[in-house]
PAZA-418603 format. One line per 3 residues: their letters; for each residue x, y, z of C-alpha. Coordinates in steps of 0.02 Angstrom, whole numbers, always signed. Example, Ala and Ser with C-alpha at 12.3 -4.5 7.8 and 13.67 -1.06 7.14 Angstrom:
// PAZA-418603
as = +615,-225,+390 | +684,-53,+357
This chain:
// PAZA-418603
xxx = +0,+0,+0 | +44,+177,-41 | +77,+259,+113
xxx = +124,+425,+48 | +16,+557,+71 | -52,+672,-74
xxx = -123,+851,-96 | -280,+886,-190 | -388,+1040,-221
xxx = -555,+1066,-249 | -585,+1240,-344 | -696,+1326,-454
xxx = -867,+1431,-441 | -1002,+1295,-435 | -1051,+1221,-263
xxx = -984,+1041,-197 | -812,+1090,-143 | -838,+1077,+63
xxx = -963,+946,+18 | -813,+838,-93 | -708,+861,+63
xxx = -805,+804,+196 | -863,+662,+112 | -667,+628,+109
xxx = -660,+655,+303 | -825,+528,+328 | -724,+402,+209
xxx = -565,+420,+311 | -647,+438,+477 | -719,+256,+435
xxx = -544,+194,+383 | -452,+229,+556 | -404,+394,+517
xxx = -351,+531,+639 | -428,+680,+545 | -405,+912,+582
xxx = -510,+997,+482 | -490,+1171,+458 | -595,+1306,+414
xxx = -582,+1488,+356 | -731,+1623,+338 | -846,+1524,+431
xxx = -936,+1513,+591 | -942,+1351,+691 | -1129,+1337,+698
xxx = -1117,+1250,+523 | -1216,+1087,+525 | -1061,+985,+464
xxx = -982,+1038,+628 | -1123,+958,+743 | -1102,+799,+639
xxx = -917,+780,+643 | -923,+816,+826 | -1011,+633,+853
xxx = -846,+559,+758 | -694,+550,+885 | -563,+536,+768
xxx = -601,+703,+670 | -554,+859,+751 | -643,+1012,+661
xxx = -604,+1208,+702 | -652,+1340,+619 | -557,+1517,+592
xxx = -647,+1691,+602 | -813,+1751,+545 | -911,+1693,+391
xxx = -906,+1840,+282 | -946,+1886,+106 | -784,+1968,-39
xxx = -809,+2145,-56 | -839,+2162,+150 | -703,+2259,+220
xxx = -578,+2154,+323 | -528,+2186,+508 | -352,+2173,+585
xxx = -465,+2042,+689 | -498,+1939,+536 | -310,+1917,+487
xxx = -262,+1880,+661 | -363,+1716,+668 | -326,+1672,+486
xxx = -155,+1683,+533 | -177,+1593,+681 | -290,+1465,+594
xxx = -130,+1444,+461 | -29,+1401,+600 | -142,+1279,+677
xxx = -182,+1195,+500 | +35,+1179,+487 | +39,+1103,+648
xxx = -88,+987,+611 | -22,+946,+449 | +164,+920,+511
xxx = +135,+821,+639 | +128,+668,+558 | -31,+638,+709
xxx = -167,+634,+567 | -186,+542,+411 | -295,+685,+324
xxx = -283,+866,+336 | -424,+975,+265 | -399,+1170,+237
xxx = -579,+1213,+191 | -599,+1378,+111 | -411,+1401,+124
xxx = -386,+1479,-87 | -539,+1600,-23 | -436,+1665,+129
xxx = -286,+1690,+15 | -399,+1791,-102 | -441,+1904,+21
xxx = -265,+1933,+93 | -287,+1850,+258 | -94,+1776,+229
xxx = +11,+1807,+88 | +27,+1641,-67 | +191,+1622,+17
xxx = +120,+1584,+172 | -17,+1485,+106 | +136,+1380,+10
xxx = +211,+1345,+179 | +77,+1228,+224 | +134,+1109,+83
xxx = +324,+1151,+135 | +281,+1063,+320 | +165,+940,+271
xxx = +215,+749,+342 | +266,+650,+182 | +107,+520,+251
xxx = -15,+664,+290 | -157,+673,+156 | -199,+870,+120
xxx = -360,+938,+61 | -368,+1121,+4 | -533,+1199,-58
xxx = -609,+1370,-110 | -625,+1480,-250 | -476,+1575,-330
xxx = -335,+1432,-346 | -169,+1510,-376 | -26,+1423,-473
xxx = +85,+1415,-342 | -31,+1286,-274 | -89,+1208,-435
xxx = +101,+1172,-482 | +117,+1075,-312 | -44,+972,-316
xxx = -68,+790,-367 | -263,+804,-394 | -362,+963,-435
xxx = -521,+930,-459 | -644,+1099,-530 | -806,+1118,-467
xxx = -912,+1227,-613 | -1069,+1317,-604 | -1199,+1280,-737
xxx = -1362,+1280,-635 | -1378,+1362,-472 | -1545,+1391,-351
xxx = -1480,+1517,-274 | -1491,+1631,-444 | -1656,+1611,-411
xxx = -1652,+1679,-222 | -1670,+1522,-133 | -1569,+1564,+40
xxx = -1420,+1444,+103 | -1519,+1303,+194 | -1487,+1199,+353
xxx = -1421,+1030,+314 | -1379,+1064,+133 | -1295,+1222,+118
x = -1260,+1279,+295
């Protein structure tokens, strides 16, 4: 068996990126897997937290305040991104859990919460067994040179164009 560990993203506009992921975390949960799960720009009253909390081998946090692009950012925002990068390299480095998940992360480098550089030393520290997951909009080539999978999720038919509101259990 292959016991090196490999980095995928999951990019692009359409939705099914923090879905993809999770249904990664269930799969390795289920295989004996020690799992962090990190997430930027959103608020842990997320349903997917509640449900992860019932599995003792995944450890989910998440980093700052769900927010929208455009909003203005607050010196509070980029000190618990920055903190949540830190905590994602720890994770990631110490060779503790199989699977790593940086949910959101590309969105967080979008908006200048930590510098590509920064967001490239998560890969630099990553355990050589340690699976990483990295999702969100805005994938930079920096990270698309490094990863083994990159899988692009694309719009073509979205609800919400017609006004339908994020929904508990399925969006939120």
């Amino acid at each position: 068996m292959d016991s090196r560990g490999y980095v995928h993203v999951y990019t692009g506009n359409g939705k099914g990126k923090t879905t993809a992921a999770l249904g990664l975390v269930l799969r390795a949960s289920g295989a004996g897997f020690s799992v962090y799960v990190g997430q930027f720009l959103k608020r842990a009253e997320y349903s997917e937290h509640a449900a992860l909390a019932l599995l003792p081998a995944v450890k989910i946090e998440a980093y700052g305040a769900q927010r929208r692009i455009g909003a203005p950012i607050s010196e509070e925002d980029i000190r618990q991104a920055r903190l949540g990068l830190e905590k994602l390299k720890e994770a990631a480095s110490s060779g503790k859990y199989g699977l790593v998940v940086a949910d959101e992360f590309l969105v967080a480098v979008r908006l200048e919460l930590f510098s590509e550089e920064d967001a490239l030393s998560l890969l630099d520290v990553r355990h050589p067994s340690t699976e990483l997951v990295i999702t969100g909009r805005y994938v930079f080539p920096g990270i698309l040179e490094r990863a083994d999978l990159v899988t692009e999720m694309k719009e073509i038919r979205h609800y919400f164009s017609q006004g339908v509101p994020a929904r508990k259990g399925i969006e939120k």
